[in-house]
C-alpha positions as a Markdown table, in Angstrom:
| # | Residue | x | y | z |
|---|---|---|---|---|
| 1 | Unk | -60.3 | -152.0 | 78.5 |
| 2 | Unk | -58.9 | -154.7 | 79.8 |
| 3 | Unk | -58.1 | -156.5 | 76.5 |
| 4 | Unk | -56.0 | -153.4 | 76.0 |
| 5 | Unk | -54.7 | -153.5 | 79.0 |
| 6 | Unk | -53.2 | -157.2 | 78.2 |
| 7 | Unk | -52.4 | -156.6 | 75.2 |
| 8 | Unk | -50.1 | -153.5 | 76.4 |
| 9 | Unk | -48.6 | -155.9 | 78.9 |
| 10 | Unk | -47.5 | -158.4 | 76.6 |
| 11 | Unk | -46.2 | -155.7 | 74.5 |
| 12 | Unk | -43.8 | -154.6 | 77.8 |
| 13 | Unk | -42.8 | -157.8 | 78.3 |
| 14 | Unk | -42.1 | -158.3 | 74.8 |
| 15 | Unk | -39.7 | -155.0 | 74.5 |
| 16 | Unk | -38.3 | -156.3 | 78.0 |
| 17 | Unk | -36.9 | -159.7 | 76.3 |
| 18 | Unk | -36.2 | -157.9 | 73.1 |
| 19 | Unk | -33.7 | -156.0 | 74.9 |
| 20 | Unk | -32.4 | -158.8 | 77.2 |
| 21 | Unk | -31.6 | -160.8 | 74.8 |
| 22 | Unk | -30.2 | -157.4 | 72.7 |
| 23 | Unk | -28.2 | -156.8 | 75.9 |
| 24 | Unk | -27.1 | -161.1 | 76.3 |
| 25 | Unk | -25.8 | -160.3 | 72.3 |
| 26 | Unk | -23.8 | -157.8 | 72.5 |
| 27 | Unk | -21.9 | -158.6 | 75.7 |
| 28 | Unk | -21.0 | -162.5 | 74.5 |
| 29 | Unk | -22.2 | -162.7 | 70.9 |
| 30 | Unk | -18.7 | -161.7 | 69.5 |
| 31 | Unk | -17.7 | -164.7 | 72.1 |
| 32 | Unk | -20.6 | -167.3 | 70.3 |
| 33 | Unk | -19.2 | -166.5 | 67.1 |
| 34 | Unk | -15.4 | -166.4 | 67.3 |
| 35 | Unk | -16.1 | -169.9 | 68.8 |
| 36 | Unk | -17.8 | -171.4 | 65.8 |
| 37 | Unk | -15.5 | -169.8 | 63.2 |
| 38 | Unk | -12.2 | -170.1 | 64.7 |
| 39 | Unk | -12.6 | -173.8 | 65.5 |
| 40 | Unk | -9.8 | -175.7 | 63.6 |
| 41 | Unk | -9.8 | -178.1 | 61.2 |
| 42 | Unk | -8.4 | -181.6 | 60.8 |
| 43 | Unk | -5.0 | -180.9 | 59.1 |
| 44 | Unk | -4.1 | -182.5 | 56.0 |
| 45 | Unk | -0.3 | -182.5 | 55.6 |
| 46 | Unk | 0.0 | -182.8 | 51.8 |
| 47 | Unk | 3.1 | -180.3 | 51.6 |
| 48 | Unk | 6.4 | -181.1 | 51.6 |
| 49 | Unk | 8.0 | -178.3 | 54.0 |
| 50 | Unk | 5.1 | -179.1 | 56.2 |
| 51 | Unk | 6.1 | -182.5 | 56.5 |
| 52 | Unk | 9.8 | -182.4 | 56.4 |
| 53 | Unk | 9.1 | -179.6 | 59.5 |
| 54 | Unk | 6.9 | -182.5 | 61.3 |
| 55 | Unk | 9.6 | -185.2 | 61.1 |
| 56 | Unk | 12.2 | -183.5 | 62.1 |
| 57 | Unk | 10.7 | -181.8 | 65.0 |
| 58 | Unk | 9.4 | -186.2 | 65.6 |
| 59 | Unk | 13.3 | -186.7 | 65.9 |
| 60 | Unk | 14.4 | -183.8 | 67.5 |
| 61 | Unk | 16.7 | -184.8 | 70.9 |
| 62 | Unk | 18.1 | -182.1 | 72.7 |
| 63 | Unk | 18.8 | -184.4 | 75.5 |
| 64 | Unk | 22.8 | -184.6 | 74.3 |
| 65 | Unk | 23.9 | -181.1 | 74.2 |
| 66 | Unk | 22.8 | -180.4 | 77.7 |
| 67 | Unk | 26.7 | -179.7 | 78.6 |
| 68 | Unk | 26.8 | -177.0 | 76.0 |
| 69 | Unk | 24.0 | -175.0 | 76.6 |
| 70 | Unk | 25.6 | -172.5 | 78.9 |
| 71 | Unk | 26.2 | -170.7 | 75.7 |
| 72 | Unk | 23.1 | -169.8 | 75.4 |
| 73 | Unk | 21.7 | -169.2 | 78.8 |
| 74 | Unk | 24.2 | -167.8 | 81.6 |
| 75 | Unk | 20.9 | -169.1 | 83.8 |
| 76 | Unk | 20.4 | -172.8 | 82.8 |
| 77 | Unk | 18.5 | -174.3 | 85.6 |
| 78 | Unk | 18.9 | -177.7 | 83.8 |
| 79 | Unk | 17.0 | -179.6 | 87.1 |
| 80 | Unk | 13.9 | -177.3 | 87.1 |
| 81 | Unk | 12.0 | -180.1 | 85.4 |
| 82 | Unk | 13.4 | -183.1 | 87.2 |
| 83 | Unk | 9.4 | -184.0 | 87.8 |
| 84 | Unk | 8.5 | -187.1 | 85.1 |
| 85 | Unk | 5.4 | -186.4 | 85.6 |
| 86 | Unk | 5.2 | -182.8 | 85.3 |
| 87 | Unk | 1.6 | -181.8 | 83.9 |
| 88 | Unk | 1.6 | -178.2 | 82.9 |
| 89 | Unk | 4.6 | -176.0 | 82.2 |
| 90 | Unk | 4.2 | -172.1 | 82.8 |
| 91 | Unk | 6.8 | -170.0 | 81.4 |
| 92 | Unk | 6.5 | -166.4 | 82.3 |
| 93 | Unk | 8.4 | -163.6 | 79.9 |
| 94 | Unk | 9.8 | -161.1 | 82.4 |
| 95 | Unk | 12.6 | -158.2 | 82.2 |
| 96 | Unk | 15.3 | -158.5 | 84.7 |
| 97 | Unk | 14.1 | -155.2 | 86.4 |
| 98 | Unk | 10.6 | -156.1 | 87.0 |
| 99 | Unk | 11.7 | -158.2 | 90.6 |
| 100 | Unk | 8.7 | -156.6 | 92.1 |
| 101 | Unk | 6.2 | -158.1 | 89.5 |
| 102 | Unk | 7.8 | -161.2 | 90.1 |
| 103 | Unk | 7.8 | -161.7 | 93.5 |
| 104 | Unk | 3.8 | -160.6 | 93.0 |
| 105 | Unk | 3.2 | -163.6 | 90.8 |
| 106 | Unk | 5.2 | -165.7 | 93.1 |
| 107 | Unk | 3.3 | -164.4 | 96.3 |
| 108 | Unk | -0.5 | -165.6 | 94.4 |
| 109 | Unk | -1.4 | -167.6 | 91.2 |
| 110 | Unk | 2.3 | -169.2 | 90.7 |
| 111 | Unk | 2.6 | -170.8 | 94.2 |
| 112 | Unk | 0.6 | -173.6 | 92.9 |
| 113 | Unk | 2.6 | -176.9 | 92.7 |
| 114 | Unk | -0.4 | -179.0 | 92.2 |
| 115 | Unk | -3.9 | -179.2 | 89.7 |
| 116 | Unk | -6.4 | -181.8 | 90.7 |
| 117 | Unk | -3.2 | -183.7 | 91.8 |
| 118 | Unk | -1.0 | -183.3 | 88.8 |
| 119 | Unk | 2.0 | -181.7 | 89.0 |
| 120 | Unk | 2.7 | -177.9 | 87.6 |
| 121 | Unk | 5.8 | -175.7 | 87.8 |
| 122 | Unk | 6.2 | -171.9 | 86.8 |
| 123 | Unk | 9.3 | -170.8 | 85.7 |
| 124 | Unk | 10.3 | -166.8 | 84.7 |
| 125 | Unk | 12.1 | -166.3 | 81.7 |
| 126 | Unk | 14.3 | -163.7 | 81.0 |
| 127 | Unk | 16.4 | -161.5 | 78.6 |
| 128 | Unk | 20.3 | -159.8 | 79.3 |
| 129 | Unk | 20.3 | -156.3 | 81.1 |
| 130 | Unk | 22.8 | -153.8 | 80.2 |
| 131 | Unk | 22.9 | -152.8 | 83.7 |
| 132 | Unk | 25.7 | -154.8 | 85.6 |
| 133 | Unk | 24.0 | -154.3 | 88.8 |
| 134 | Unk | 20.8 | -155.4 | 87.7 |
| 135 | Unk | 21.9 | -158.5 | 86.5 |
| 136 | Unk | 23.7 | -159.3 | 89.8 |
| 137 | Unk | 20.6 | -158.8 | 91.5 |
| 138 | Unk | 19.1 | -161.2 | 88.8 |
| 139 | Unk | 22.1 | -164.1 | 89.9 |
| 140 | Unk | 21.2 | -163.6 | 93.7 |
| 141 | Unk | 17.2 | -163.6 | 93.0 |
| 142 | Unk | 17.7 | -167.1 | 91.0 |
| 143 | Unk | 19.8 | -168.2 | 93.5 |
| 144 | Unk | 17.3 | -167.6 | 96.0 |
| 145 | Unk | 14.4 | -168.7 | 94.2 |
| 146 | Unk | 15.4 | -171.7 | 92.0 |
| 147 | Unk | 12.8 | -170.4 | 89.4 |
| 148 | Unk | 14.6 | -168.3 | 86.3 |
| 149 | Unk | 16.0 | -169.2 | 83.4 |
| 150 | Unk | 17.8 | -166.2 | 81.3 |
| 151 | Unk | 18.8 | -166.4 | 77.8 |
| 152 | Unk | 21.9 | -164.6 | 75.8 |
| 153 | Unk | 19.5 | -162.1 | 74.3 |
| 154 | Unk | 18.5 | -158.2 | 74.6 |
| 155 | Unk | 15.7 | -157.6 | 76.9 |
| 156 | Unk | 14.0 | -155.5 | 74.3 |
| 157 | Unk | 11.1 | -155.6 | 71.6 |
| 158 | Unk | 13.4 | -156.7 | 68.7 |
| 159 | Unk | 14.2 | -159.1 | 70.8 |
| 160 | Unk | 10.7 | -160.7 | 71.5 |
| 161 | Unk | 11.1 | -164.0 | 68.6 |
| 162 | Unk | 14.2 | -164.5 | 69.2 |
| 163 | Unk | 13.9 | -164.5 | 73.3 |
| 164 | Unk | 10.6 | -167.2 | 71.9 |
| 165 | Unk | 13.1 | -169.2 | 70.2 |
| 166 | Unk | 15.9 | -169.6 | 73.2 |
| 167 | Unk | 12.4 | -170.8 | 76.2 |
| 168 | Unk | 11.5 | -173.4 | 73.2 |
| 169 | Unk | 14.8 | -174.9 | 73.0 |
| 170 | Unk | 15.5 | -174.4 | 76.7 |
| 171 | Unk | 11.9 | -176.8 | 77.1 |
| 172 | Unk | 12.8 | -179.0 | 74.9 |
| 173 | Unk | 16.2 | -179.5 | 75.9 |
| 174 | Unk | 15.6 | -179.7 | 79.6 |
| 175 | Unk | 12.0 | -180.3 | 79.4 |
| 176 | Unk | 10.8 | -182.7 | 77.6 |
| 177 | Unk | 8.6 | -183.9 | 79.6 |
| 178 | Unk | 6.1 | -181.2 | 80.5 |
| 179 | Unk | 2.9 | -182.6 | 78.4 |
| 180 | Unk | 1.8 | -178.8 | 78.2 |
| 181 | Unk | 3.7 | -175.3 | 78.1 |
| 182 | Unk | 2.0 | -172.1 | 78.9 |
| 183 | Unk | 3.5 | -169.3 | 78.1 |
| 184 | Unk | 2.7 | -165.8 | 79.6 |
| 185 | Unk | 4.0 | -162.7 | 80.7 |
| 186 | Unk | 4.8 | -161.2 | 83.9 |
| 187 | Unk | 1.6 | -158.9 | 84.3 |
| 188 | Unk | -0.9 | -161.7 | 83.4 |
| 189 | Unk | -3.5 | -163.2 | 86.2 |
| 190 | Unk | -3.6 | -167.0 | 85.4 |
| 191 | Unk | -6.0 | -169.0 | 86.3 |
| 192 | Unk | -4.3 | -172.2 | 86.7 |
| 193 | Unk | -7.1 | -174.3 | 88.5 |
| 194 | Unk | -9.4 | -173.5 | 85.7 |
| 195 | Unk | -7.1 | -174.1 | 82.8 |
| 196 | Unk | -5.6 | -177.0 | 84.5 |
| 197 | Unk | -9.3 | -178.6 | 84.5 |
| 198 | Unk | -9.3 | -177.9 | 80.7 |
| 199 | Unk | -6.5 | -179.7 | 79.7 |
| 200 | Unk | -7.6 | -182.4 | 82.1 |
| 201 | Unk | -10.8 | -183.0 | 80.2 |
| 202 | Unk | -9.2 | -183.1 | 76.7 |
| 203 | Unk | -8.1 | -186.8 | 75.7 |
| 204 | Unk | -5.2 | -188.3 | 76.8 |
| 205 | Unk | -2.1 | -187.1 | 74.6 |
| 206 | Unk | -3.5 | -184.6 | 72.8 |
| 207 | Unk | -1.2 | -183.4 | 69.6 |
| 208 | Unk | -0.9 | -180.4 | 67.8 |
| 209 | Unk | -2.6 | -178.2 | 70.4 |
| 210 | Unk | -1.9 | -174.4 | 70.1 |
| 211 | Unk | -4.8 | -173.3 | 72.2 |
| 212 | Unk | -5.1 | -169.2 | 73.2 |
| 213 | Unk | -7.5 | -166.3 | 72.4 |
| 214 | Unk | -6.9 | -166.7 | 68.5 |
| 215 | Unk | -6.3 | -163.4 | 66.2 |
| 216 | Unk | -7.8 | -164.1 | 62.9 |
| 217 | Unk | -7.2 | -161.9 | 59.7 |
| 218 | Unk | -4.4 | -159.9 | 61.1 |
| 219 | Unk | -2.7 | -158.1 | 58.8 |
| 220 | Unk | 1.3 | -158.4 | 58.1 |
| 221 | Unk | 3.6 | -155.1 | 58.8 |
| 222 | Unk | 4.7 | -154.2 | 55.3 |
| 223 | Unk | 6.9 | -151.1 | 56.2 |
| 224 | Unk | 10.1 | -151.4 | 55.8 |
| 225 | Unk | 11.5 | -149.1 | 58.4 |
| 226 | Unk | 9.4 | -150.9 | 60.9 |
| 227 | Unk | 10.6 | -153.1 | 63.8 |
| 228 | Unk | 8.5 | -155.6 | 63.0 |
| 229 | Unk | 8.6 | -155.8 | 59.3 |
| 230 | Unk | 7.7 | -158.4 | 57.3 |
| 231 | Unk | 8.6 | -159.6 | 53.7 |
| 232 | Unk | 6.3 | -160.1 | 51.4 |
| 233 | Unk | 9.3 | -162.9 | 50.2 |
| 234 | Unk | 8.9 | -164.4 | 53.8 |
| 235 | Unk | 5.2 | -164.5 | 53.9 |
| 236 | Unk | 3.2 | -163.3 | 50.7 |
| 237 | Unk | -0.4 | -163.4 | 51.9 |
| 238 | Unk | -2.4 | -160.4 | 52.7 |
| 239 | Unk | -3.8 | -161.4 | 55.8 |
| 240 | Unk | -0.8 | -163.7 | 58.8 |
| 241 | Unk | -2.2 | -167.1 | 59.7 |
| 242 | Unk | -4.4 | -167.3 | 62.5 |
| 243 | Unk | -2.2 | -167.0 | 65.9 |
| 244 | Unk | -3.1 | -166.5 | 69.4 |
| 245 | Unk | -2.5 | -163.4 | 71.2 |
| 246 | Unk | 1.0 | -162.8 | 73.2 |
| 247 | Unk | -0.9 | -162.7 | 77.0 |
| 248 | Unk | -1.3 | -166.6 | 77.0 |
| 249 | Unk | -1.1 | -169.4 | 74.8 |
| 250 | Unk | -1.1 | -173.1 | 75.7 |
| 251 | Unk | 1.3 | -175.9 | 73.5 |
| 252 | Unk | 1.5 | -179.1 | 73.4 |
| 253 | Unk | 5.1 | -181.1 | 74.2 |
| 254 | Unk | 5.2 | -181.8 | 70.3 |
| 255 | Unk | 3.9 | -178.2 | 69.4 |
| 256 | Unk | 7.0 | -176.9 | 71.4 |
| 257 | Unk | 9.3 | -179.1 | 69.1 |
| 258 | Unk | 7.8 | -178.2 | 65.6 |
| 259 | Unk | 7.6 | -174.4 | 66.1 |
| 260 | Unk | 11.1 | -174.7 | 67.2 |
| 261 | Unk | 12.7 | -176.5 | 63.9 |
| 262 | Unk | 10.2 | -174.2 | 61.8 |
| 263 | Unk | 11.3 | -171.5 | 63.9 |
| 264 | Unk | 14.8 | -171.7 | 61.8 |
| 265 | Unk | 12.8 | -170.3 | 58.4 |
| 266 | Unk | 11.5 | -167.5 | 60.0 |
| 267 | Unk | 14.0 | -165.3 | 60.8 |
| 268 | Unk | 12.4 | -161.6 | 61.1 |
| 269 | Unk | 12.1 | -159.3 | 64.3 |
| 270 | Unk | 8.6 | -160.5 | 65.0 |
| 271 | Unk | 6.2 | -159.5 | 67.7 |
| 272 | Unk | 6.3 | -162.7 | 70.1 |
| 273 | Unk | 2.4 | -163.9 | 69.0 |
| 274 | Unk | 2.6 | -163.2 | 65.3 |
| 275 | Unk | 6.3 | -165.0 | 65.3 |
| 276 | Unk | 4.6 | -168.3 | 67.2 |
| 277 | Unk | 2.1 | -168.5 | 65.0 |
| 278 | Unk | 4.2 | -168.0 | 61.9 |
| 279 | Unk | 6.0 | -171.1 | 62.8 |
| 280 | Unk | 3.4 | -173.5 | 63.9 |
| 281 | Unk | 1.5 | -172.7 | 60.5 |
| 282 | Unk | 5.0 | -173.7 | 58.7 |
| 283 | Unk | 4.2 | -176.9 | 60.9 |
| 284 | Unk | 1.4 | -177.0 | 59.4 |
| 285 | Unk | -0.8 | -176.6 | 63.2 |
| 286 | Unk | -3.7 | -174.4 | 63.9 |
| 287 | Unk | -4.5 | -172.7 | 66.8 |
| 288 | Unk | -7.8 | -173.4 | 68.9 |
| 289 | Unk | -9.8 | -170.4 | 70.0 |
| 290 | Unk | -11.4 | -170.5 | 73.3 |
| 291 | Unk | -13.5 | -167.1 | 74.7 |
| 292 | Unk | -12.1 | -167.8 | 78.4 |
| 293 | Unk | -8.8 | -166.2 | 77.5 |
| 294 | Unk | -8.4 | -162.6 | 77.6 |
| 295 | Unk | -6.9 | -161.7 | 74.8 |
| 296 | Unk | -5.5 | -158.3 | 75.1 |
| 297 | Unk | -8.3 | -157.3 | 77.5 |
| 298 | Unk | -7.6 | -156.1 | 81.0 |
| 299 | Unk | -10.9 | -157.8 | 82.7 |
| 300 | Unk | -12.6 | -156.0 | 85.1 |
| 301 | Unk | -12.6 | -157.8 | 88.5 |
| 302 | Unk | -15.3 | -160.4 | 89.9 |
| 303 | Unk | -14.5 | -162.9 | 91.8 |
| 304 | Unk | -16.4 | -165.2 | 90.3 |
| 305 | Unk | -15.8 | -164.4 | 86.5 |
| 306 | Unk | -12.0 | -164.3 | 87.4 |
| 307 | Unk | -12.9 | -168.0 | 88.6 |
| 308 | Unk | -14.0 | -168.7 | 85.2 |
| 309 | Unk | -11.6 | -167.1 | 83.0 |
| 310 | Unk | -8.0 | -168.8 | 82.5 |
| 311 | Unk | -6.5 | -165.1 | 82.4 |
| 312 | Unk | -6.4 | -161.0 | 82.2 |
| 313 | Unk | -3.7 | -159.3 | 81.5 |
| 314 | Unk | -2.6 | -156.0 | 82.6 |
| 315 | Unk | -2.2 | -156.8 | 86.8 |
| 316 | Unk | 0.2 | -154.8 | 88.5 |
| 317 | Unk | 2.0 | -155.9 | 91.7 |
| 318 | Unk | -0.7 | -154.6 | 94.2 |
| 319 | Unk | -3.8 | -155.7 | 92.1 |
| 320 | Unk | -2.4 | -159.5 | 91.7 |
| 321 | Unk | -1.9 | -159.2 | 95.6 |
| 322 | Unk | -5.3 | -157.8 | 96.0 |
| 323 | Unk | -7.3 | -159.9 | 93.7 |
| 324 | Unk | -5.2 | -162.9 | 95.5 |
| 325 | Unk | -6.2 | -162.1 | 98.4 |
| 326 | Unk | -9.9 | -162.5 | 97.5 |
| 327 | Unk | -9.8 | -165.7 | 95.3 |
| 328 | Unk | -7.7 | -167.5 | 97.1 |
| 329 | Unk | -7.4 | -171.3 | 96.1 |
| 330 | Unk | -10.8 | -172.1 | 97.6 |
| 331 | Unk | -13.8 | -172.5 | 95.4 |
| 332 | Unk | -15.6 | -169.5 | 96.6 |
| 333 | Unk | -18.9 | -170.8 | 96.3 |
| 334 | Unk | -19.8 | -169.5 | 92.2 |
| 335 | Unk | -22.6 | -171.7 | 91.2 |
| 336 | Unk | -23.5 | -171.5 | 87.9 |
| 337 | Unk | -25.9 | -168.7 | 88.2 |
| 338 | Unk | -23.2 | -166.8 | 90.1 |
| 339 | Unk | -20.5 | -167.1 | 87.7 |
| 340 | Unk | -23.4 | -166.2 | 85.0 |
| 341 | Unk | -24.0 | -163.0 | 87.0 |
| 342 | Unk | -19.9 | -162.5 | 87.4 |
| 343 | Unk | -19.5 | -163.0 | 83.4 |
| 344 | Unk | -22.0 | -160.6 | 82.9 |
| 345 | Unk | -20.9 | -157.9 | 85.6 |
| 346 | Unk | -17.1 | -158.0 | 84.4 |
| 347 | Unk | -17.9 | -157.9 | 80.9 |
| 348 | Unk | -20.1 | -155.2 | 81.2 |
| 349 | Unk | -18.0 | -153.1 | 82.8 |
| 350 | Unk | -14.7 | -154.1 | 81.0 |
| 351 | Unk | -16.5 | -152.6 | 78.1 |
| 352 | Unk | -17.9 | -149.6 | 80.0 |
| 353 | Unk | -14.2 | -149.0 | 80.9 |
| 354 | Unk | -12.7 | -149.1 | 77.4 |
| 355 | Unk | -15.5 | -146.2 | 76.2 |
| 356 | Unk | -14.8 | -144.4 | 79.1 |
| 357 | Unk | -11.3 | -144.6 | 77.8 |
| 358 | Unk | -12.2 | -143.6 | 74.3 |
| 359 | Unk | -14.1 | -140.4 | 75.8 |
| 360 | Unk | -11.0 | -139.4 | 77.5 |
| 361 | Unk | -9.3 | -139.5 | 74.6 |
| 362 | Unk | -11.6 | -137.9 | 73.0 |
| 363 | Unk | -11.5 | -134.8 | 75.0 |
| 364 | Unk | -8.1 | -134.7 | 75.2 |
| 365 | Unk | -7.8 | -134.4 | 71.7 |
């Protein structure tokens, strides 16, 4: 009997770790393996386009049409980067009618000057309105703020690569000397401590660093009377290169100048994301995953996950001010089994969230 008895014990405990670790593989097993796949590899720049992109974006100096940028941006800003020693540059994609969101990301993660001592600036990028009013409002606000730059372009989807194209000249023209751009959008949480330490613990002058939440066998829009069409002349292959998704990507200084020359043989109405990573494959650079970015996910809130991640999309005004509120810019006590339990709790329910979203639509259908 109590042989049995053990033996039915050890049989519990045995279906109790099965489904642990059943539980432990579902919630970050996609995360384990995007990591080992999605790792780069050392480049090997054997073609000719590759390297002609490579050494001209090596030689690229902005520095002397300063004077003449005004045609492009009625906001310049040119001493927004007057900082040598300027760590991490944050450009965040905004409409000219979003001032609420704005002054939300001002309010929290963006009024951060510093990281571990090294110096980081956030500036707003914008597009044109076709509202006169609005973009007077848009004049006083960067008046006021000292934090926009606006480029001649329409504030509208079609818009998105070449709105990319006009924030990588503007950096490299006024500046150079950011060794790392992030660029984000307006409704994005960024974790700047946390990515700050990242880039901190890579070596010195890192190159060809296109680091985000990477989307890997996309497949390119072959319909013609879409927006975001693209030729098979232009690109060929069935599945896009590897690129990393529109919420937040990291580049280095020299990844900023060679998708910006490649950027001239890619002229199609792109989504932002797949656009980027068009160009820096041209440059022959490949993007690094890492699971702490979001991706398209809005992340369900924990303090101590949200500590851990570099971002989540998807914040509205009040939530940034909320969650802000919370976090802080102290540590917040997460050891390590905390911010295991805070991974675990906002994963969870980030994914009971999206099939609770599915059921809705399911009924409503």
């Amino acid at each position: 009997m109590q042989f049995s008895l053990c033996r039915l014990r050890t049989h519990q405990w045995c279906f109790l770790l099965f489904n642990v670790l059943l539980f432990h593989a579902l919630l970050f097993g996609a995360d384990f393996v995007e990591e080992y796949i999605l790792q780069p590899t050392p480049g090997v720049y054997t073609d000719g386009t590759v390297l002609d992109v490579r050494e001209r974006a090596r030689k690229l100096d902005l520095s002397g049409t300063r004077g003449n940028e005004s045609q492009y941006y009625p906001i310049t800003n040119p001493n927004a980067c007057l900082n040598s020693d300027l760590f991490l540059l944050t450009i965040v994609f905004s409409s000219p009618s979003n001032h609420t969101q704005r002054n939300a990301v001002r309010a929290t993660w963006a009024n951060q000057t510093r990281v571990q001592s090294f110096a980081v600036r956030t500036l707003f990028f914008l597009g044109l309105s076709p509202s006169t009013a609005t973009q007077e409002t848009v004049m006083t606000e960067s008046g006021r703020y000292g934090d926009m730059v606006q480029g001649y372009v329409n504030d509208s989807p079609h818009g998105q690569a070449e709105r990319e194209v006009l924030a990588l000249r503007w950096v490299v023209a006024f500046c150079p000397v950011a060794r790392f751009v992030l660029i984000t959008e307006d409704s994005v949480f960024v974790n700047l401590p946390a990515l700050g330490g990242y880039l901190l613990g890579l070596r010195r002058h890192p190159e060809d660093l296109y680091l985000g939440r990477v989307m890997h066998k996309d497949t390119p829009d072959r319909d013609p009377s879409s927006p975001s069409y693209l030729a098979p002349a232009l690109y060929p292959d069935r599945y896009l290169p590897d690129y990393c998704a529109r919420t937040a990507s990291v580049l280095s200084q020299d990844v900023v100048r060679k998708v910006y020359v490649a950027s001239a043989g890619v002229r199609a109405a792109l989504p932002a994301d797949v656009f980027v990573g068009l160009c820096a494959w041209k440059a022959g650079v490949v993007p690094t995953h890492s699971a702490r970015f979001s991706g398209e996910k809005h992340i369900h809130y924990n303090d101590c996950c949200y500590r851990y991640l570099f971002n989540t999309p998807g914040m509205g005004s009040e939530e940034l001010g909320t969650v802000w509120a919370d976090l802080g810019q102290e540590d917040g006590g997460c050891s390590l089994l905390k911010t295991y339990y805070g991974l675990v709790a906002c994963k969870a329910l980030t994914y009971l969230d999206k099939l609770s979203f599915f059921n809705s639509k399911g009924q409503e259908d």
